[in-house]
Backbone as a ProteinNet text record, in pm:
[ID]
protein_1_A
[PRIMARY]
XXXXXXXXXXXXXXXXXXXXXXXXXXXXXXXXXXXXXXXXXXXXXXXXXXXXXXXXXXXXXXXXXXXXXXXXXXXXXXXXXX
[TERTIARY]
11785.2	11734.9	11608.2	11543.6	11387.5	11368.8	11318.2	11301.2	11187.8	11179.7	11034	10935	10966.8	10825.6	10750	10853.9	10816.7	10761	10835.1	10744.9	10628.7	10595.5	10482.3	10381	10412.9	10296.4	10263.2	10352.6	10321.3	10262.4	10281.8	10228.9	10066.7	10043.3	9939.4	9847.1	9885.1	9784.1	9715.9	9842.9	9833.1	9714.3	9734.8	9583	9487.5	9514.2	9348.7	9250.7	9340.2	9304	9257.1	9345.3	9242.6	9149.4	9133.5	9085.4	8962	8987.5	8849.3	8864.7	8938	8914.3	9021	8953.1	9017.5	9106.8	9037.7	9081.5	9164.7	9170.6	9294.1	9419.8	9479.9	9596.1	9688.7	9813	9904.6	9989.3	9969.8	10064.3	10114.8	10254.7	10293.1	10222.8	10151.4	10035.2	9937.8	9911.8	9827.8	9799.7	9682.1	9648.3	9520.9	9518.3	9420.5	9266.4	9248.3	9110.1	9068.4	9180	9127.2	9088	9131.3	9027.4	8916.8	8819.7	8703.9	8737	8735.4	8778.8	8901.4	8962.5	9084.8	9098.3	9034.5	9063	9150.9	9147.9	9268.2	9311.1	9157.5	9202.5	9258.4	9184.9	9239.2	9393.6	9424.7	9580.1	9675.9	9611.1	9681.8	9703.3	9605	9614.4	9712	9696.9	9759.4	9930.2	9963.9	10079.5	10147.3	10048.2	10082.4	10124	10010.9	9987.3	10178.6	10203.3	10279.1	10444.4	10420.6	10537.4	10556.1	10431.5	10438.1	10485.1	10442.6	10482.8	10605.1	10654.8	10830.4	10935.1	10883	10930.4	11026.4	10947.9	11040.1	10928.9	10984	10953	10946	10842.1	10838	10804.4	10911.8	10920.5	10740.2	10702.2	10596.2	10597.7	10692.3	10797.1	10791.7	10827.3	10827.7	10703.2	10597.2	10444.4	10387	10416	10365	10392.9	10485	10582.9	10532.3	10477.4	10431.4	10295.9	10350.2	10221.7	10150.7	10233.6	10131.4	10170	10150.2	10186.4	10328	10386.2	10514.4	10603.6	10587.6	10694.6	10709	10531.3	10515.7	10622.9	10642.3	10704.5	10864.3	10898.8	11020.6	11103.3	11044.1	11088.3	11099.6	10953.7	10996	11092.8	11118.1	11225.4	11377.1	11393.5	11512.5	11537.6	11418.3	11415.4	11520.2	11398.2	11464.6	11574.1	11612.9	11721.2	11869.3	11873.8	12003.5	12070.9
-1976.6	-1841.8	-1848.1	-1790.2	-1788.5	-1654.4	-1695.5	-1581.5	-1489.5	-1369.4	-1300.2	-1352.1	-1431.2	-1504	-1602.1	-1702.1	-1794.1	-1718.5	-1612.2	-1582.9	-1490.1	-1448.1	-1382	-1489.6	-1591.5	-1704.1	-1742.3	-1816.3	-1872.3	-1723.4	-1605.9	-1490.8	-1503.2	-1521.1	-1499	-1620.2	-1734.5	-1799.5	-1778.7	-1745.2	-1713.6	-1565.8	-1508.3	-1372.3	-1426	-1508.7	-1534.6	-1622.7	-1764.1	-1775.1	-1727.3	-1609	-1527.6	-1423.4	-1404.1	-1280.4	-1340	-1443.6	-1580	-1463.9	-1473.4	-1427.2	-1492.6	-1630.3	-1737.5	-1653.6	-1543.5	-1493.9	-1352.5	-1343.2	-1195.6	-1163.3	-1085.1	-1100.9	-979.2	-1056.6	-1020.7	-887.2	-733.2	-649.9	-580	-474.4	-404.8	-330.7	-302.9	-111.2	-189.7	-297.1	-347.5	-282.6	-219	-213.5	-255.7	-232.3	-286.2	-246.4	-149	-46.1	-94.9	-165.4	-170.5	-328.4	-365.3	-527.1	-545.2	-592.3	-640.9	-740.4	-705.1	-812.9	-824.8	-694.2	-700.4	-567.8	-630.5	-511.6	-549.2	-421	-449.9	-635.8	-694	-778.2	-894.8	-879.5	-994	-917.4	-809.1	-776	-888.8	-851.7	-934.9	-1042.3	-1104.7	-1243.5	-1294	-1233.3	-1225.3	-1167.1	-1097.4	-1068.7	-1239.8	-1278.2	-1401.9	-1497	-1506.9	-1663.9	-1637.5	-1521	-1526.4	-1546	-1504.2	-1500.2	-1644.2	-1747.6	-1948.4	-1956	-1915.9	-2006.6	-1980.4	-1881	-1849.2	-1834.1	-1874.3	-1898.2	-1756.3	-1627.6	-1487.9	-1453.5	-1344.9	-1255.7	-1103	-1056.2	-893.6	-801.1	-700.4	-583.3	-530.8	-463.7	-390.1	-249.4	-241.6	-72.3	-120.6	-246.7	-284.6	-305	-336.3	-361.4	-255.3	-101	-18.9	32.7	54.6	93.1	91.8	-50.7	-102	44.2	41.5	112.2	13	-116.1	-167.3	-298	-380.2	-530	-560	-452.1	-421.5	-436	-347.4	-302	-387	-479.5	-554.7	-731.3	-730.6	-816.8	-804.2	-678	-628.8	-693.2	-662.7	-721.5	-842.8	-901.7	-1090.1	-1104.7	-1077.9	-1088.9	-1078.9	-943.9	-943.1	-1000.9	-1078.2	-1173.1	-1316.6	-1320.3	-1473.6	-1475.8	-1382.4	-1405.3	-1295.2	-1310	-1272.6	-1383.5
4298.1	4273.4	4189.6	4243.2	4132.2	4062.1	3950.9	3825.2	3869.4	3868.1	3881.1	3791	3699.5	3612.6	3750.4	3786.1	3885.1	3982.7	4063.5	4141	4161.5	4017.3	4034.3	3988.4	3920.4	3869.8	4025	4094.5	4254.4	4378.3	4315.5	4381.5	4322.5	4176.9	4118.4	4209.4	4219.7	4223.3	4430.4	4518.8	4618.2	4607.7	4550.6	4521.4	4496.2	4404.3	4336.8	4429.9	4540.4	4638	4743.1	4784.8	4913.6	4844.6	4764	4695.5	4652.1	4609.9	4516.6	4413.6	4322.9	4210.9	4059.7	4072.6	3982.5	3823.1	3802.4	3656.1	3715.6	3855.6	3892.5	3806.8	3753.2	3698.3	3745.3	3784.7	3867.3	3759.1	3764.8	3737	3838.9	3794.9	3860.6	3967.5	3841.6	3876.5	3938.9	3963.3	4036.7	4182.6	4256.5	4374.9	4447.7	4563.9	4616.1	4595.1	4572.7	4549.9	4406.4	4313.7	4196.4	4220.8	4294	4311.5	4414.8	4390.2	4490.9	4553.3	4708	4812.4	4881.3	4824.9	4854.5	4951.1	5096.2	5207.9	5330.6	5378	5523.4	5539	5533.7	5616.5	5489.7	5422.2	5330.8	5263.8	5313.7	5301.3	5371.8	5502.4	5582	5554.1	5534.1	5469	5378	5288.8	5160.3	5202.1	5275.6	5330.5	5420.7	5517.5	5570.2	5447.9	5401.7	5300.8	5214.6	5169.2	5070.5	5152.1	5292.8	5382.3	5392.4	5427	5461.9	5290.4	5220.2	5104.9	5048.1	5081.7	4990.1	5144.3	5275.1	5403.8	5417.2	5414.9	5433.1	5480	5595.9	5676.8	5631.3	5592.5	5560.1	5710.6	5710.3	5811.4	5799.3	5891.7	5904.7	5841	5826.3	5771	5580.1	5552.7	5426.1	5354.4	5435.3	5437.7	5389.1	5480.8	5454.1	5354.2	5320	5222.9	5071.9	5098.8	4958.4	4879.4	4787.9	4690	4577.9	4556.8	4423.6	4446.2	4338	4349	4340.1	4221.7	4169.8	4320.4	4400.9	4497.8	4569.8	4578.6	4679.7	4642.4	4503.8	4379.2	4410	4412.8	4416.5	4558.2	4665.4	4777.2	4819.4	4788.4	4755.6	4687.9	4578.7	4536.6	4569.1	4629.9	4704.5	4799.9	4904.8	5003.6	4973	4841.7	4791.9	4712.8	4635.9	4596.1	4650.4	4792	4873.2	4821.1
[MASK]
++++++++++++++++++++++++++++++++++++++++++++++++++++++++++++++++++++++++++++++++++

């Protein structure tokens, strides 16, 4: 079972990679409009990259769903620790 510390550090560094933004820091209230570079497509991205690295599948319904980093945090979470 992994701690939400662990997986927002291994979430953090997966952002700062597609995003190129080495000093990003991973909060709840975090959204997309408040970071540069962070559009549709590098969503996607960033939706893929985080699905290969913790090997879970997010719904398209769960995708949308999302409003912040938090919610987006919340569900990895419940993925990985069923």
């Amino acid at each position: 079972m992994e701690s939400r510390e662990q997986i927002v550090s291994q979430a953090q560094v997966i952002f700062r990679e597609v995003l190129d933004n080495p000093s990003l820091v991973l909060t709840d209230e975090l959204t997309a409009p408040k970071v540069e570079g962070w559009d549709s497509l590098n969503h996607v991205t960033l939706v893929m990259t985080l699905e290969e690295h913790f090997k879970v599948k997010f719904t398209t319904r769960e995708v949308m769903g999302w409003r912040n980093v938090g919610e987006m945090l919340n569900c990895l979470e419940g993925k990985l620790n069923k």
